[in-house]
C-alpha positions in Angstrom: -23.2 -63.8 -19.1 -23.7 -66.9 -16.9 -21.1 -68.9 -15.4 -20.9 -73.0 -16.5 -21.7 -74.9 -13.4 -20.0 -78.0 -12.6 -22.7 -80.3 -14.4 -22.7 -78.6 -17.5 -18.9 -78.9 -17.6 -18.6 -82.4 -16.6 -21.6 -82.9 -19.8 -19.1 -80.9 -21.9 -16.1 -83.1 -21.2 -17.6 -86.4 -21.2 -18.7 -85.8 -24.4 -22.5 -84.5 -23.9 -26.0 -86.5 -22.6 -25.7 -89.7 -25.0 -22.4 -90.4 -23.1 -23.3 -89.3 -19.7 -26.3 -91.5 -19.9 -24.0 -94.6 -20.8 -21.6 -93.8 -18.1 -23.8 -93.3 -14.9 -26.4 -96.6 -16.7 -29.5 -94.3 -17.3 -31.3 -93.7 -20.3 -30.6 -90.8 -22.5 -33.9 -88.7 -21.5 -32.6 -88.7 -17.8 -29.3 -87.5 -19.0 -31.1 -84.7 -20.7 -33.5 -83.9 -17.5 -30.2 -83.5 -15.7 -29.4 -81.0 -17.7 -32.3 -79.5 -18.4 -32.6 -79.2 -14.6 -29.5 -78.2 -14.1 -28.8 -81.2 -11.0 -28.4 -84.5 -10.4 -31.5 -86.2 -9.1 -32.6 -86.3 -5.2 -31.6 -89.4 -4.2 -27.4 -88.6 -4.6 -28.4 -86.5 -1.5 -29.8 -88.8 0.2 -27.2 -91.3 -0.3 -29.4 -93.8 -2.9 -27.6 -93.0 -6.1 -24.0 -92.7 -6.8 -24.3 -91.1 -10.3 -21.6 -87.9 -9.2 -18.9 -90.4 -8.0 -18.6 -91.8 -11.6 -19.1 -88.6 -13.3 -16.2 -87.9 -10.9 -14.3 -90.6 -12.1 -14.8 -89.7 -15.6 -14.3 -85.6 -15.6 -12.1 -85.0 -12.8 -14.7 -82.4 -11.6 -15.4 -83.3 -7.8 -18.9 -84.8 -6.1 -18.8 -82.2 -3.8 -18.3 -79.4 -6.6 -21.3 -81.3 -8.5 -23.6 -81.5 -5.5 -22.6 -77.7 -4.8 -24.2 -75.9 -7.3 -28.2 -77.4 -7.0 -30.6 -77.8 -4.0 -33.0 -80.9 -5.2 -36.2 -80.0 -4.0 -37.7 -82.2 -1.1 -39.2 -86.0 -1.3 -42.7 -85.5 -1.7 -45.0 -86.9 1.1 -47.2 -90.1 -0.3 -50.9 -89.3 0.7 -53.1 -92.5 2.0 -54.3 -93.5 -1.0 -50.3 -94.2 -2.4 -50.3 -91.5 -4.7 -47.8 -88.2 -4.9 -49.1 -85.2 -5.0 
């Protein structure tokens, strides 16, 4: 059996992805992605986003204990022509 991470209980207690979405201001499918991903996006790494500071706020489970459990993988390099690969 797998251990809950910290995400998946702070999705439990704030009452699943509809309300999470509402909380951090993204849309529902984001919420879900999260999830479904099993991390916050990139950018709270990087210092763009604050999403685990008000799931923080709203769960009592810790940014660093959210930010613990997931490595985002890296920005991706735009190529010349402006496109990602």
């Amino acid at each position: 059996m797998n251990a809950i991470t910290p995400l998946e209980l702070a999705f439990h207690r704030i009452g699943g992805p509809y309300a999470m979405s509402k909380a951090c201001g993204v849309s529902n499918t984001t919420a879900l992605r999260w999830k479904a991903r099993g991390g916050l996006p990139r950018t709270e790494w990087t210092g763009e986003t604050h999403y685990a500071e008000i799931i923080e706020a709203a769960t009592q489970i810790t940014k660093a204990e959210l930010l613990s459990t997931y490595v985002p993988p890296p920005k991706q390099p735009e190529q010349p022509d402006g496109k990602i690969d």
